[in-house]
Structure formats: C-alpha cells, structure tokens
N, C-alpha and C positions, 0 to 999 in steps of 0.2 A: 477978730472981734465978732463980728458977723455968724461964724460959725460957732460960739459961745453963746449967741446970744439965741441961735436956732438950738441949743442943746437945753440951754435953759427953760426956753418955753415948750419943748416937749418932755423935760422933766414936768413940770407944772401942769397940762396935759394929760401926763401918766394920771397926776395924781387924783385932777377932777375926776378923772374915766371911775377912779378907782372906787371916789368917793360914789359917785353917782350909780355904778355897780354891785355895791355894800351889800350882802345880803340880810334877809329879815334876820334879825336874830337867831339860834336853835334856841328851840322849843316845843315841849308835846301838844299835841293838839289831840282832841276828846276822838275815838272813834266813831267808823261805821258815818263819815260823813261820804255823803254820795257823790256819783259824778255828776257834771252838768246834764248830760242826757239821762240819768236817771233821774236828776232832780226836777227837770220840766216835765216827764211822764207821770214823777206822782202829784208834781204839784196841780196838774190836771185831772187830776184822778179823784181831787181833793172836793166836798160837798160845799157848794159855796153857800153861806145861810150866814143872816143877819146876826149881831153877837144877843145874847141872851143872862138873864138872869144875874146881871152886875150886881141887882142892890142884895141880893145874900150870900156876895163874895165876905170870906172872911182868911186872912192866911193861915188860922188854924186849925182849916179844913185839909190844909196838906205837913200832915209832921212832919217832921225835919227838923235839925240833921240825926238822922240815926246813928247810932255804931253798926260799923262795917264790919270790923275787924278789933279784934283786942280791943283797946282802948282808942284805938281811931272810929271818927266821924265821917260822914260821906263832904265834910267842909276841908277836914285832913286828908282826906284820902285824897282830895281835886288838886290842894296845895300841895302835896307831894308828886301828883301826877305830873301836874303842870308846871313847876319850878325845876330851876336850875342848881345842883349842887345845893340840894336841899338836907338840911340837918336838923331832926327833931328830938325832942329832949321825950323821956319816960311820959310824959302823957299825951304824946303822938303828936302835941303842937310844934309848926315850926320855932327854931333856936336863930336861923339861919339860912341862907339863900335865896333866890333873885324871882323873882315873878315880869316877863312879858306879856302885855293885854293890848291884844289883838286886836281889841274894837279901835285903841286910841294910838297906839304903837307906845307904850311910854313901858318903864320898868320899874320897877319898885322893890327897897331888899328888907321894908316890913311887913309883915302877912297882914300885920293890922290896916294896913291901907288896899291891900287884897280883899273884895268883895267876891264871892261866887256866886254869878251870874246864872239862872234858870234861861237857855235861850227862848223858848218859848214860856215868857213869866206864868207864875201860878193864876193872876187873877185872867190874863188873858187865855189859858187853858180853859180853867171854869166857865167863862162867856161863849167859850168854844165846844164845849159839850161838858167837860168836867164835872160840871154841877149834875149830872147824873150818873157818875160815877162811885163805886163804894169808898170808906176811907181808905181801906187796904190799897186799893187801883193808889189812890192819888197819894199816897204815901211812898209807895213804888217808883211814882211818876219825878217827886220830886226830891226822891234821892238816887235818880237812874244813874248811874256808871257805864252804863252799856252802851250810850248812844252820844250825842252830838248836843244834851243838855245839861250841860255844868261846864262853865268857863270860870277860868281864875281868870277876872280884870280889875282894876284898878274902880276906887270905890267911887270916882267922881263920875266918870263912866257910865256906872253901873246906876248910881242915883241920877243921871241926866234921862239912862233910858225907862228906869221906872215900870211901870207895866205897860208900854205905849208896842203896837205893832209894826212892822216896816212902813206903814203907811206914813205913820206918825213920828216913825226917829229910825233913825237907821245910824250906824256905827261913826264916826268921824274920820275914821281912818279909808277912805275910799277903794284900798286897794283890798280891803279886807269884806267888801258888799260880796262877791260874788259868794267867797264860803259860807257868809252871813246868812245871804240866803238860801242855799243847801242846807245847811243842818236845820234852819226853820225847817223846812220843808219836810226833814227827812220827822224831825219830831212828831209835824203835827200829822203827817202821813203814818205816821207807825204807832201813834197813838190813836187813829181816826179822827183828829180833830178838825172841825170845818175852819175855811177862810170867808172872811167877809169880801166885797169884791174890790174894796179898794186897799186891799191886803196884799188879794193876786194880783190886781196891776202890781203895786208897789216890789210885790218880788219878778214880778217878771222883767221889771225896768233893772232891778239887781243881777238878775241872771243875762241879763246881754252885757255885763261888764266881764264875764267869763271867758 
C-alpha cells in the first residue's frame, strides 16, 4: 500500500514539475531585438531631455497602415508575421489562426481582437523628437518591419498601455519587462529619440529582470 501510495504521489509530481515547466507558447517575435548588454550601452547613449511639443500631436501625422506588398498592410503583414497557422483569404486579411501577446500572455483566434501595438507609441515618439521629423521619416517610422516596433497583442492590452512610457505602464506579464525594454530601447536608439529621466529609471529597473 505504501509503495502505491509513494507512486502515486510521484506521478502527481511529474505532473506539477511539468505544468510549472510549460513553455511560452511558439511564436514569432519582431526582429533585431538586442541583447541585454547592447541594450544598456544604448540606452545610455540615449539624450535624456524633457518630452516636448504634446499639444500638436495629432496621429495623422504618421500614415498608416500602408501596403507592403500586393494587397497586404503593414497591420497584415504583423498578423501574418506574428500568428500561428495563419490563413488569409484574397484580401490578405486573416480567415484564420491564433495570435499570442506577449505583454499579457493571453491568445486569441480573432484578428479583430488583435491590436498592433507601436512599441514606442506614435504620440510618445513625437514628444520625443518626432515632431521634427518629415512626413516621409514618420511614415517609415510607423509602418517599420525591420525592427522591434510592431507587436500583434491583444486589444485590451494595447488600450490599457495607450501612449503611456515604461514609466507610466509597463506590460502585466512580468516575465516579458526585460524584452519590453530592449526593443524600447533598441527603437528609440535607432531612431535617435531622447528619454525623459524617469523613462530611464523606469527601463533600467526592467533591464535587471534580464
């Protein structure tokens, strides 16, 4: 009996281990996100200066979403990127397939509750030097493909984070601060955008969860 009962509770065992093991889901994640030691050299690299020029933010100062490609959008192109076992019908919208968001851990398998998240938001670019930038620059800026600004996450997410900086919100998923703030970093470094100082605390306190 005894020996039953020690088999039983290391079946049970196995299975916490197993659960508690799980790993993140697969799925793509945006490139060109940096490592932690590059991401502290730039984020130090970075012009620390007060935000600026809020009240002539407007979001149709950055077009968006262009076409990429045929009849895809740089909003298809993210949800194809980013989704699992994705199927899109003749006008490049998804039909079909699962989207994980990163900031909150949650999944979702309609594109309509899929937001695509600018990590460094447009109007906090603009405050950030943007607003002296040409349209072409911020056009570029907020259909980039190339870098570490366009996430498919989930839209309650995405409207909680709003245009607010790490200072102000940071992801709810905790285990997800440290890339959070890499790819900030690597954005507003590769676009030359300045941080305010309670920005860089705020990422620096993110980057020792790495």
């Amino acid at each position: 009996m005894a020996r039953i009962r020690k088999a039983a509770l290391a079946t049970v065992a196995a299975a916490v281990l197993t659960i508690v093991l799980a790993p993140t889901p697969a799925h793509a994640t945006p490139p060109n996100i940096p490592s932690y030691s590059t991401a502290v050299s730039r984020l130090n690299s970075l012009t620390v200066a007060a935000e600026s020029h809020e009240s002539s933010y407007s979001r149709d100062l950055f077009p968006h979403w262009i076409t990429i490609s045929g009849t895809c959008n740089t909003r298809e192109e993210v949800l194809k990127r980013d989704g699992t076992n994705v199927v899109v019908g003749s006008s490049c919208y998804p039909i079909s397939g699962s989207w994980y968001s990163p900031y909150d851990g949650v999944t979702r398998t309609s594109p309509s509750s899929i937001d695509i998240d600018h990590m460094v938001p447009l109007a906090e670019a603009w405050r950030s030097g943007a607003w002296a930038w040409t349209t072409s620059k911020r056009q570029t800026y907020a259909n980039d493909l190339g870098g570490p600004e366009l996430w498919a996450v989930t839209d309650t997410v995405n409207q909680s984070k709003s245009d607010k900086d790490p200072a102000d919100w940071k992801p709810p998923r905790t285990a997800f601060h440290c890339t959070y703030a890499k790819a900030w970093i690597q954005v507003k470094w590769y676009y030359s955008l300045s941080v305010d100082s309670a920005e860089k605390s705020a990422l620096n306190s993110m980057l020792s969860t790495c």
